[in-house]
C-alpha positions as CSV (number, residue, x, y, z in Angstrom):
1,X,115.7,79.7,54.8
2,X,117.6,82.1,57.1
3,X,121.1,81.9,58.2
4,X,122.1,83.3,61.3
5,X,125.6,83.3,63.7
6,X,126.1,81.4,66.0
7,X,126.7,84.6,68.2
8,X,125.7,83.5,71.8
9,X,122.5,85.0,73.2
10,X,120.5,84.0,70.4
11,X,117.4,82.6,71.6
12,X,115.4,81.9,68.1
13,X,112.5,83.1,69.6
14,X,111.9,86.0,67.5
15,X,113.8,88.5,69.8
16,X,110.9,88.4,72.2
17,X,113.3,87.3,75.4
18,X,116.9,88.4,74.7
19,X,117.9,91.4,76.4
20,X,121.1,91.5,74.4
21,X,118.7,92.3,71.1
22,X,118.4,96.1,72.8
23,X,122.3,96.4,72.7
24,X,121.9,95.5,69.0
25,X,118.8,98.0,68.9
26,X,121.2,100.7,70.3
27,X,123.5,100.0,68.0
28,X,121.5,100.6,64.8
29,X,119.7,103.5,66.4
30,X,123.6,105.0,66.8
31,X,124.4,104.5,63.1
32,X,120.7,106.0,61.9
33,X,121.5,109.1,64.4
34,X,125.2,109.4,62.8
35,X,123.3,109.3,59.2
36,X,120.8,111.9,60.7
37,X,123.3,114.4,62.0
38,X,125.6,114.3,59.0
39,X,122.6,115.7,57.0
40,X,122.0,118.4,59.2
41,X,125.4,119.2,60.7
42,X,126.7,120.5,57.2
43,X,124.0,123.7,57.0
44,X,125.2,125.2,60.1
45,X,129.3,124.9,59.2
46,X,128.2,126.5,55.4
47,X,130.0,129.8,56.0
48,X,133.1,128.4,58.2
49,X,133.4,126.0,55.1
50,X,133.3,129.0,52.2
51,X,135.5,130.9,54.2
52,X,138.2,128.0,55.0
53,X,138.2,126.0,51.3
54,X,137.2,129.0,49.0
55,X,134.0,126.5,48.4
56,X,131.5,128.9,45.7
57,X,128.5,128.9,46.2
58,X,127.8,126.2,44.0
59,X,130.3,123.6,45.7
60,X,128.2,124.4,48.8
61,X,125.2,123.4,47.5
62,X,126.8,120.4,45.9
63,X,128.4,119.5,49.4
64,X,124.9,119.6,51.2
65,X,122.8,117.7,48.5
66,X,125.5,115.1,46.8
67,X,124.9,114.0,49.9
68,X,121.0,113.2,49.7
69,X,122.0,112.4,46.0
70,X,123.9,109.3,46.3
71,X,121.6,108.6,50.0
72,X,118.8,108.5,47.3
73,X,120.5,106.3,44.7
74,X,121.4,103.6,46.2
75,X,119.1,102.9,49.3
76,X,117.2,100.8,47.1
77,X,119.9,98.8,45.9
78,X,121.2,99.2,50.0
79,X,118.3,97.4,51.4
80,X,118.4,94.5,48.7
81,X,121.7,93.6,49.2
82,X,120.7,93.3,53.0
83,X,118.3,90.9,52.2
84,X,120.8,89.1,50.0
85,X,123.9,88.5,51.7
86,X,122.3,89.5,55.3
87,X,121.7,93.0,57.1
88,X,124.4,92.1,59.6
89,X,127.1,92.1,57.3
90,X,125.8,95.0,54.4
91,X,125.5,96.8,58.0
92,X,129.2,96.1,59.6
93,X,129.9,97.2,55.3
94,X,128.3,100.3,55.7
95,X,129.0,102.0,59.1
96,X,132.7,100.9,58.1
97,X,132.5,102.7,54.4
98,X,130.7,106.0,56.2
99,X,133.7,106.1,58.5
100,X,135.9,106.0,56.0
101,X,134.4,108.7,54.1
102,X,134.1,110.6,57.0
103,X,137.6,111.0,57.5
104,X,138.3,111.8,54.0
105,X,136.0,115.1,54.4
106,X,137.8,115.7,57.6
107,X,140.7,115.5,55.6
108,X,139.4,117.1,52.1
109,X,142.3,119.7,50.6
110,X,139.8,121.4,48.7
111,X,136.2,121.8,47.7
112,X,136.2,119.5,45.3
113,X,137.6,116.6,47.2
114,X,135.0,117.0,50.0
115,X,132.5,117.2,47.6
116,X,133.5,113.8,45.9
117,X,134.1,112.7,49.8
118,X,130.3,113.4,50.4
119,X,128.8,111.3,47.2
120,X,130.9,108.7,48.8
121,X,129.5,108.9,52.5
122,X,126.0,109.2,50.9
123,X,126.8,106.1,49.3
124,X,128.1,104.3,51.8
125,X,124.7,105.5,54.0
126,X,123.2,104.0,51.5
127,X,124.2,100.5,52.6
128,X,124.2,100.9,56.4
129,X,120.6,102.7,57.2
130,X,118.2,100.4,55.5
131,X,119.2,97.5,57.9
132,X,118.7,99.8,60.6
133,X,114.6,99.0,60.1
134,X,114.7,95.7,58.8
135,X,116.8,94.8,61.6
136,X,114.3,96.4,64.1
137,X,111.3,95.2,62.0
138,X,112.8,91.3,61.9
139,X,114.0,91.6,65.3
140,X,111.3,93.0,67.7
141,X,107.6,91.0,68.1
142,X,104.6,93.1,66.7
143,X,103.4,94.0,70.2
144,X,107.2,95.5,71.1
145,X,107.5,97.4,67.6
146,X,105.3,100.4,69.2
147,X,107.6,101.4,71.8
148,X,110.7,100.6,69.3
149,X,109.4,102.8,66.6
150,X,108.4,105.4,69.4
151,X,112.5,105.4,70.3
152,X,113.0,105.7,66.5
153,X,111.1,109.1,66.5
154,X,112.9,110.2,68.6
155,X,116.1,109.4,67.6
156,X,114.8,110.9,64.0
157,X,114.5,113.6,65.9
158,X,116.7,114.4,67.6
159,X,119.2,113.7,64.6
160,X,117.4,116.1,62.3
161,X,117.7,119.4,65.2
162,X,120.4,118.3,67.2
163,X,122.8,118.3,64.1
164,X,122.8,122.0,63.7
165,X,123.4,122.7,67.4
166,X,126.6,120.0,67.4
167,X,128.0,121.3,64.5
168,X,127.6,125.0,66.0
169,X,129.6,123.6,69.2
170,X,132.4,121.7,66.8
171,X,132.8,124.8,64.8
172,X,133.0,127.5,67.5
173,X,135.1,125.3,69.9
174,X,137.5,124.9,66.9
175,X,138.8,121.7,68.3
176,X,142.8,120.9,67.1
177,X,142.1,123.6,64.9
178,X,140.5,121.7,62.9
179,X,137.2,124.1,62.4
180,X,134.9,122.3,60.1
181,X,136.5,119.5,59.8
182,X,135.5,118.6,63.3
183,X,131.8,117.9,62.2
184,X,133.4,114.9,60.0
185,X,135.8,113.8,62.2
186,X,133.6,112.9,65.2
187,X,132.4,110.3,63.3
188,X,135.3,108.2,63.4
189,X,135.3,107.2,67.2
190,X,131.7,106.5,66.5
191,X,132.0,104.4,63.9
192,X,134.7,102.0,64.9
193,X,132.9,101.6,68.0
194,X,129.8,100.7,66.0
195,X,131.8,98.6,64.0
196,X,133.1,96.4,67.0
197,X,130.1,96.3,68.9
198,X,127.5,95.3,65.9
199,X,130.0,92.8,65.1
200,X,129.5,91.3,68.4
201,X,126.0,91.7,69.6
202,X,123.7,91.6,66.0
203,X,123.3,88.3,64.5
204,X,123.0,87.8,60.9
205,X,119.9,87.4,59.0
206,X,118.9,87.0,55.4
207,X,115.6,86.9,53.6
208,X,114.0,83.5,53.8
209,X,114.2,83.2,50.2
210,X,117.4,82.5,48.1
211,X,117.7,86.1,46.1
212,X,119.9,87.7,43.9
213,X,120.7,91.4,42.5
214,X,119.1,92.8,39.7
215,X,121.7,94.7,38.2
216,X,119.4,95.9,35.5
217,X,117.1,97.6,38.3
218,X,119.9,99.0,39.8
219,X,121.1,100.6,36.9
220,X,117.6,101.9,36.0
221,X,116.6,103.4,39.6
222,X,120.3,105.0,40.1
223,X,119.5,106.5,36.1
224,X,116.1,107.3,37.1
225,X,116.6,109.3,40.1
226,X,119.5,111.3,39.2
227,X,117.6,112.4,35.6
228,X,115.4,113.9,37.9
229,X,117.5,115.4,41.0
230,X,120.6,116.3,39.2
231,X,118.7,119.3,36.8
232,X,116.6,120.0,40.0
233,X,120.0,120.7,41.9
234,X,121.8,122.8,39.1
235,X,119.0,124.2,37.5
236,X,119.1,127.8,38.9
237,X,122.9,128.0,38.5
238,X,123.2,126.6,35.0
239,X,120.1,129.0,34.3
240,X,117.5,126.5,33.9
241,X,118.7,124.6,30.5
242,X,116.5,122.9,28.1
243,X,118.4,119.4,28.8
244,X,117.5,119.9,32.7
245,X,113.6,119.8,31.4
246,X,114.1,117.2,29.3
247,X,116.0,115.0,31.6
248,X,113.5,115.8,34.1
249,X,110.7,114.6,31.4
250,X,113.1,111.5,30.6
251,X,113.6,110.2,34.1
252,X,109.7,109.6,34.4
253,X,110.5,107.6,30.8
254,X,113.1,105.5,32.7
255,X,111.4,105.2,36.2
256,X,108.0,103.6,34.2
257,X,110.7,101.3,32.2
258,X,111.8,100.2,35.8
259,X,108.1,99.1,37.0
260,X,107.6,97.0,33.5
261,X,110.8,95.7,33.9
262,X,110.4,94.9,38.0
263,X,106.7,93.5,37.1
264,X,108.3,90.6,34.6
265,X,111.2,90.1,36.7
266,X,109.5,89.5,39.6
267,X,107.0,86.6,37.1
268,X,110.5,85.0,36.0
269,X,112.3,84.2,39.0
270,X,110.9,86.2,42.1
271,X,113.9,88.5,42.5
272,X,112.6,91.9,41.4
273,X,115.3,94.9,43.1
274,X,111.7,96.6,43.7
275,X,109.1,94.7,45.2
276,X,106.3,95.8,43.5
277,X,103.6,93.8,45.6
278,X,104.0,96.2,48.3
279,X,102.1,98.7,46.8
280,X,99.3,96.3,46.9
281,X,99.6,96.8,50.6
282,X,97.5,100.6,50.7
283,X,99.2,101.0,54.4
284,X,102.2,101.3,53.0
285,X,101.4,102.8,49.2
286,X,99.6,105.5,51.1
287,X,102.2,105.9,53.6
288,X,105.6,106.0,50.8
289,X,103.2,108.9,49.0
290,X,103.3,111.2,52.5
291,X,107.1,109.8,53.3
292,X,107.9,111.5,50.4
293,X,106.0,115.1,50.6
294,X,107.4,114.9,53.9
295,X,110.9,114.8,52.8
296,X,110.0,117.9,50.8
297,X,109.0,120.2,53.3
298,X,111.7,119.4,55.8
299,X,114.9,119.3,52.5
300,X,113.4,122.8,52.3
301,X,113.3,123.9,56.0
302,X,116.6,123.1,57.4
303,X,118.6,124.6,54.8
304,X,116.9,127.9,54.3
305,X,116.5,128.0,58.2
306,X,120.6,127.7,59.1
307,X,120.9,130.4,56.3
308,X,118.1,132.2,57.6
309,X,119.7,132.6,60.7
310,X,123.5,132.9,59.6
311,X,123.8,135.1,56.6
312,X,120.4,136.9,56.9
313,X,120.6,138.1,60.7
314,X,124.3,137.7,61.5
315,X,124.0,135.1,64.0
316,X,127.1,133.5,64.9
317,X,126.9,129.2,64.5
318,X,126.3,128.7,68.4
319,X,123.6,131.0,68.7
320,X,122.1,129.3,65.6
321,X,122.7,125.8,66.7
322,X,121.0,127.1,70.1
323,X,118.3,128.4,68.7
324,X,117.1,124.4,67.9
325,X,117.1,123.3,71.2
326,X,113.3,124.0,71.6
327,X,112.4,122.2,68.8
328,X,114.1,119.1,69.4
329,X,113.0,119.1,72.8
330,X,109.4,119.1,71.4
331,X,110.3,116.4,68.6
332,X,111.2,114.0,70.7
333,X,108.9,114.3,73.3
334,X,106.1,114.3,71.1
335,X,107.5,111.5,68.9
336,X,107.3,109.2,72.4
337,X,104.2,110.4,73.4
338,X,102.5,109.8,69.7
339,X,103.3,105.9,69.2
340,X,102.4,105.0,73.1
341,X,99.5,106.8,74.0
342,X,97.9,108.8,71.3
343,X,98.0,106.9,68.0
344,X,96.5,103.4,70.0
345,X,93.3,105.7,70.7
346,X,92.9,108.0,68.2
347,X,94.6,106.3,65.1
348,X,95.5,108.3,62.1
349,X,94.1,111.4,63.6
350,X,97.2,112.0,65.2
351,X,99.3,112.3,61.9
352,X,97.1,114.9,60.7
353,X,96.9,116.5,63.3
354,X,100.9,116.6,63.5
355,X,100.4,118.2,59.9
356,X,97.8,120.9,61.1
357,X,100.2,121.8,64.1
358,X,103.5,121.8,62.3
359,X,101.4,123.8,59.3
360,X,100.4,126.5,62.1
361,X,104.1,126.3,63.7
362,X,105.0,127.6,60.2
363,X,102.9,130.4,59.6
364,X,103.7,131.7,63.3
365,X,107.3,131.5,62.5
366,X,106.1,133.6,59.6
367,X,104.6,136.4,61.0
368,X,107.0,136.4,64.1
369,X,110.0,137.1,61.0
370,X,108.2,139.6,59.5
371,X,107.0,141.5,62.7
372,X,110.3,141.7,64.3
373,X,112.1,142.1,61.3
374,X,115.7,141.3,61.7
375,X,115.8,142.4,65.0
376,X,113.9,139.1,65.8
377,X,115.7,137.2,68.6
378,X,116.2,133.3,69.8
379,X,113.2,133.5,72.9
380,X,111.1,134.7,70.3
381,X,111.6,131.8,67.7
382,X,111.0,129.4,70.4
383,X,107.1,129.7,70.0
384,X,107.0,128.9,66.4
385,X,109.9,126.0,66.5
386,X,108.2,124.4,69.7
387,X,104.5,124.1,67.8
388,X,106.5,123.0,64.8
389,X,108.5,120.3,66.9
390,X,105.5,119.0,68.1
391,X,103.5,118.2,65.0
392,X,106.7,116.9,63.5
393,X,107.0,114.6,66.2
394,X,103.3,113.4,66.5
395,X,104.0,112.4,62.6
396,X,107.6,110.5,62.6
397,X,107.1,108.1,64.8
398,X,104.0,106.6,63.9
399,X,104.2,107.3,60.1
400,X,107.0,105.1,60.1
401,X,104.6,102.3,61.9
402,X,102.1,102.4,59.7
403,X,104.0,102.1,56.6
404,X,105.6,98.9,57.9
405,X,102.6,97.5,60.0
406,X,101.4,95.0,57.6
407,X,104.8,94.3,55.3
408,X,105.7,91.2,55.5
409,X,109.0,90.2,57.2
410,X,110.8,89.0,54.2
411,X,110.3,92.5,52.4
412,X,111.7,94.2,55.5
413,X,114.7,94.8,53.7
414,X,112.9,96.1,50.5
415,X,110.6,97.8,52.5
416,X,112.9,100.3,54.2
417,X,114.6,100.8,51.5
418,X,112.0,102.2,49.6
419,X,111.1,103.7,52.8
420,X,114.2,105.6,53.3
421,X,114.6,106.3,49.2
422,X,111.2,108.0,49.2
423,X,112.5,110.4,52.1
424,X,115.9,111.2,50.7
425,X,114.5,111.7,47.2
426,X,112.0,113.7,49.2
427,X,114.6,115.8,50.6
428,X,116.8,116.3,47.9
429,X,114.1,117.1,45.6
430,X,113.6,120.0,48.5
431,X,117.0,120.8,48.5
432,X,116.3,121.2,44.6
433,X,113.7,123.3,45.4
434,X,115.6,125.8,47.7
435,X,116.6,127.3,44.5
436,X,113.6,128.3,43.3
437,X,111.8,129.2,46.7
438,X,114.5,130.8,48.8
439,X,117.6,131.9,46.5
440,X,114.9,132.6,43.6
441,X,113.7,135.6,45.7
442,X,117.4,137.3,46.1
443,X,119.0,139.3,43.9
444,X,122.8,138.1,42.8
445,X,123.7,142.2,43.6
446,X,122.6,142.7,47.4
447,X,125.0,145.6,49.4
448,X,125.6,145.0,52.8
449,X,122.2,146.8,54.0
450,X,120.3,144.9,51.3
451,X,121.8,141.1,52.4
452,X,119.8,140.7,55.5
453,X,116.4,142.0,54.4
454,X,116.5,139.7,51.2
455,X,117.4,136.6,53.3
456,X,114.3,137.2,55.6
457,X,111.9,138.0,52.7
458,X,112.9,135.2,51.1
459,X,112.5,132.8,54.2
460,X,109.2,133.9,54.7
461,X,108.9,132.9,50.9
462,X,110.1,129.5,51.7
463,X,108.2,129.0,54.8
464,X,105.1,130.0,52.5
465,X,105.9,127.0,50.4
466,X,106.9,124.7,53.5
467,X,103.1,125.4,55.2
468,X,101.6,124.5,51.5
469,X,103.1,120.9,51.9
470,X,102.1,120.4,55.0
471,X,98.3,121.0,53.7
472,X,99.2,118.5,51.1
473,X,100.6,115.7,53.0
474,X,97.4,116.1,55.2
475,X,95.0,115.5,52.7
476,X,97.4,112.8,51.7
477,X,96.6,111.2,54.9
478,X,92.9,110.3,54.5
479,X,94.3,107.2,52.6
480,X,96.4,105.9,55.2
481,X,94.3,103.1,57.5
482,X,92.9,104.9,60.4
483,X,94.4,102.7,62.8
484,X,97.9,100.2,62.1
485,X,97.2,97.2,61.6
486,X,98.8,94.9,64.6
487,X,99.5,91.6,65.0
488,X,98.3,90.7,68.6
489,X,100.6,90.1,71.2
490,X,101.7,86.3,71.3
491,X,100.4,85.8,67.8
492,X,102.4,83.4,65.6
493,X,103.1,84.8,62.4
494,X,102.6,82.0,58.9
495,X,105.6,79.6,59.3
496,X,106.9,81.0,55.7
497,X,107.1,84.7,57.2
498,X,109.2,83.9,59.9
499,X,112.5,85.0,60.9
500,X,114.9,84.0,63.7
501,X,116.2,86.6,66.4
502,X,118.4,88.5,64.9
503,X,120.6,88.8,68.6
């Protein structure tokens, strides 16, 4: 069964008296809003970066997705460790690691060290944010898990649009004179405060089950994924080479080798990496399928929009960073407002309708670019990005309850892992697609009058392709439940599915 600590303040209840489980709570919501920055914060320091380190174009794009690269590979692997040798600890390992890599990008003496710094903080994310929800899921009673996945939308958030606008401040305040390097080297206080206080107020917990690793699905996941995102990511520079198509082609090879694999491993001993009974679950199935379309859309939008913004109109990295606030204003408040009053009345309604609203937030912001031109100023972006915060929001927040609603405890672990894969593979597999969709529409000869008009075509372009996954990912969204299941407040779960506190 379970170990825990003996940290005091445990209660063994199931977290459902212990204050101090919120100061753990806070804890993990820090580290998955230090993970959700540090994927955002990057796209508005691009050009203070290329100028600084001579970074090519290339090494930029390399610096933003290695990132979601590594993320991807190894939150799998991340989350079944966690269940292995307890979240507490493959936590304390990874907000440790992260800080660590942090400061080595703060301290990167050229592009290629930052870039090998960044595969190393992806990796490193990869260990500390899938305890972040199986800590929350193991931790919090089913009829609290509303109002802590409502603060998890928000924090989603406001990690996603409130990266750009801190990075903005870090790079025009030029702090030490450190420019860029700033936006890494905030981490550190973070992070070693993180470090102390998890190690003080989250109790360990494993899975109830004795497991162990399976190195052979690690290797064919990690293999798997970057067969597929590595072509995606260097296609257009390389020219698009018959060995990208064919990895491509060959990853699907190795990816259907894994579920054989997973599917007698899990017969032999029970210890499959991937827990392929959850797709059995159609809450969840259903819910990975729009996790991942989801991803798409917003690896698309962030990075075209920063660019948008920056090389295309001239705007300086505050003003960009600035221009954001709006829209994670309406995030967040509509990520509250969608877990504790809509989705308990009107169900799964309220995810599509978050993909209608965002959908029409994109086609606005659309027409406003092409209207205005690049004479187009912040006031008049807020209308688009507001409507697009808000159906964003009305889908974060629940979509993450839903997918979890009826997992079992003791796949917590598994659960967000996959959870958290399917969204960085999502988003690197947008990041992929940025090269087709925005960079795809400008020439490699622009003049000086010719740079800013191609940037805003080919945002529109983008924005085009951003609005046609939003219409998938709400048709996806009929086969989600229309309403989460809950377990009823005071409900005792089966003896074999429970957990102790974690705090």
């Amino acid at each position: 069964m379970t170990s825990t600590d003996t940290t005091p303040g445990t209660t063994g209840d199931g977290g459902g008296t212990d204050r101090r489980r919120w100061f753990a709570l806070a804890i993990v919501m820090t580290a998955a809003f230090m993970d959700l920055v540090d994927v955002t914060i990057v796209n508005i320091a691009i050009p203070s970066i290329r100028r600084e380190s001579g970074a090519s174009f290339s090494e930029i794009q390399w610096i933003t997705a290695g990132y979601a690269l590594a993320f991807a590979a190894g939150l799998i692997t991340g989350g079944r460790l966690g269940d292995i040798h307890g979240r507490k600890r493959i936590f304390l390992l990874g907000i440790g690691g992260f800080t660590v890599a942090s400061a080595l990008c703060g301290l990167a003496v050229n592009p290629e060290m930052l870039v090998a710094s960044r595969f190393l903080q992806g990796g490193m994310a990869a260990l500390m944010v899938p305890q972040v929800l199986s800590i929350v899921h193991a931790t919090f009673p089913a009829h609290e898990r509303g109002k802590v996945f409502g603060l998890f939308g928000a924090v989603v958030g406001l990690g996603a649009v409130s990266g750009p606008l801190l990075g903005a401040l870090l790079t025009e305040w030029n702090l030490f004179g450190w420019e860029w390097r700033s936006i890494f080297l905030i981490n550190l206080p973070v992070g070693v405060a993180g470090l102390i206080l998890g190690s003080r107020f989250i109790t360990e917990s494993k899975a109830p089950r004795a497991l162990k690793l399976d190195l052979v699905g690690v290797a064919l996941v990690t293999l798997g994924l970057l067969m597929l995102l590595y072509p995606l990511i260097r296609g257009r520079e390389l020219g698009w080479p018959l060995w990208g198509y064919v990895s491509m082609a060959g990853s699907l090879v190795v990816l259907a080798a894994l579920v054989a694999y997973e599917k007698r491993k899990a017969a032999r001993d029970g210890s499959p990496l991937v827990e392929l009974s959850l797709f059995r679950v159609k809450s969840f199935a259903a819910g990975i399928a729009v996790q991942t379309v989801f991803g798409v859309a917003l690896g698309i939008f962030f990075l075209v929009w920063t660019m948008y913004m920056q090389f295309g109109l001239g705007w300086s990295p505050l003003k960009a960073g600035l221009t954001g606030v709006p829209f994670s204003i309406a995030v967040s408040a509509a990520a509250g407002m969608s877990v504790q009053l809509l989705v308990p009345r009107f169900g799964r309604k309220v995810l599509q309708a978050g993909a209608l609203v965002m959908a029409a937030g994109v086609l606005l912001y659309i027409w406003e670019s092409g209207h205005y031109g690049l004479a187009i100023t912040s006031w008049q972006m807020a209308l688009p990005l507001v409507v697009m915060g808000v159906g964003m929001g009305l889908i974060v927040a629940p979509l993450t309850d839903a997918i979890l609603s009826e997992v079992p405890r003791e796949h917590s672990g598994s659960a967000s892992g996959l959870i958290n894969t399917v969204q960085q593979m999502g988003n690197a597999l947008g990041l992929g697609l940025v090269s087709v969709v925005f960079f795809g529409s400008i020439s490699d000869h622009l003049s000086r009058d010719q740079v800013g008009p191609a940037f805003a075509n080919a945002f529109q372009n983008a924005l085009g392709w951003v609005a046609a996954v939003m219409a998938v990912i709400f048709l996806l969204m009929f086969a989600l439940p229309k309403r989460p299941a809950q377990h009823v407040e005071g409900e005792e779960l089966p003896t074999e599915e429970k957990e102790p506190a974690l705090v």
